[in-house]
C-alpha positions, 0 to 999 in steps of 0.5 A: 108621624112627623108631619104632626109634630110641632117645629121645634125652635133654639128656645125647646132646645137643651142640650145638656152639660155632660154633652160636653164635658170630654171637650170643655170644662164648666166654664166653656161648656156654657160658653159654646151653648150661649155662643150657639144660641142655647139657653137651656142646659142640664147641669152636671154636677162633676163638672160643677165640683171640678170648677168649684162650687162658688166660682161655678154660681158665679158663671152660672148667674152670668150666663143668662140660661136656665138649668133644666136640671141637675143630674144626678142624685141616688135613692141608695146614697145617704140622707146628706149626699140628697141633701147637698144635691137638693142645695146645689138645685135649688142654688142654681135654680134647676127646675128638676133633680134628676135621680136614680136609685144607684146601684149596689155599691151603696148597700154594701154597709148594710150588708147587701151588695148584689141583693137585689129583691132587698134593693126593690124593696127599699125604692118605696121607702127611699122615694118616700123620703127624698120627696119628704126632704124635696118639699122644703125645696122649690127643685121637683125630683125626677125619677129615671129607670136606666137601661138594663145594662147598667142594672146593678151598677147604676141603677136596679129600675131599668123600665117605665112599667116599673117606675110607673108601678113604683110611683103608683104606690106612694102617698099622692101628697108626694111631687115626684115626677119622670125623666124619661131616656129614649136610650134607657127605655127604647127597647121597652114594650106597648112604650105608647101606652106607658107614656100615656099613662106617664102623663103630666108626671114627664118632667123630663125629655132626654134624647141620644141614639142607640148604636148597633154596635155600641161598645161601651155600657155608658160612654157610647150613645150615638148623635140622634140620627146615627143609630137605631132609635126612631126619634120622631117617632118618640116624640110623637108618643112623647106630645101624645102623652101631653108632653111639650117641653124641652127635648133635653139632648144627653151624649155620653160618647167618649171614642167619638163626639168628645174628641169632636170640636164643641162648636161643631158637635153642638152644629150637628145637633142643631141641624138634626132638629127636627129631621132626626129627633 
């Protein structure tokens, strides 16, 4: 399998903001990309209030990278949080907002926290009125399920079937796409298939490996090569299905690589492409 795939080169490369964000601030985090030789990133919204919104653009625009995405937006928020994150994307020219349904502490005021039949019951719905509020935007919203562990939590979609099935539902005039996690999804059934069906609604393509002893639900993910997932193997599914964009590197890894130099995590991730991912 890997013998077919294409050579990746720097310019497929996104390495994403929140990769960085236990070792670097806004500013620096950028920096240490462009200094690497990255052009692409996906911007983390924290990062961007903690730098401050206008000091953050002014970084931004001199920069000189492009935003993959601004991650991340939840279905289960109100109206005026989707909207501040659909101004962010667009004022920083992300091509996607990456979104998830969040989990059921958004449902408490409405008298349904843990309810879970009630929260599927309202993705269509949601869904239907993110796109309507997206389409006075240039940014494209990008649907990610997550893992089961964080269900709940996080999120109440944790596989590609149903995001599929969820999204086969709405009214075709609706431009709503997929981020697609290898570490949310790795553990999934007939995968090749359901990418294959995904198609040309992949707008996003995010890599991090699954350790055999993960300890933590979020901040333990392992640099590509270091644990269970076969990467290259994802990315043949991934280009068979039609998808040849960037392959966006996501690391949540707070005991390990965020106590790691930048220069030298970002090193790591450049040497394993195309070996490990």
């Amino acid at each position: 399998m890997v013998s077919a795939l294409r050579q990746l080169q720097l310019d497929d490369l996104c390495v994403h903001q929140v990769t960085l964000s236990g070792q670097c601030d806004f500013a620096n985090s950028l920096a240490v990309l462009r200094n690497a030789g990255i052009k692409r990133t996906a911007l983390w919204t924290p990062m961007i209030n903690s730098c401050g919104i206008s000091e953050a653009k002014r970084i931004w625009d001199s920069a000189g990278m492009t935003a993959e995405s601004l991650c991340v937006a939840c279905l289960f928020e109100d109206e005026a949080l989707l909207r501040e994150q659909l101004d962010l994307s667009d004022m920083f020219g992300a091509r996607t907002l990456v979104i998830i349904t969040g989990g059921f502490e958004a449902l408490k005021s409405a008298g349904h926290d843990g309810d879970i039949d009630y929260a599927r019951s309202l993705l269509v719905e949601r869904l239907a009125l993110a796109a309507e509020l997206a389409d006075s935007y240039r940014v494209r919203l990008a649907f990610e399920p997550l893992h089961p562990m964080v269900c709940g939590f996080r999120s109440i979609v944790s596989t590609l079937q149903e995001s599929l099935d969820i999204l086969d539902q709405m009214d075709n005039s609706h431009d709503i796409g997929l981020a697609i996690d290898t570490y949310a999804l790795w553990w999934e059934h007939d995968l090749q298939e359901k990418l294959k069906r995904a198609g040309n609604r992949i707008l996003n393509y995010h890599v991090s490996d699954w350790l055999a002893d993960t300890r933590d639900l979020r901040l333990d993910r392992g640099m590509p090569g270091d644990g269970q997932i076969a990467l290259c193997d994802w990315r043949h599914m991934m280009e068979a299905a039609g998808y040849f964009g960037p392959v966006e590197v996501e690391i949540f890894s707070r005991d390990r690589w965020w106590k790691t130099p930048a220069e030298k995590m970002i090193e790591e991730i450049i040497q394993r492409m195309n070996s490990a991912f």
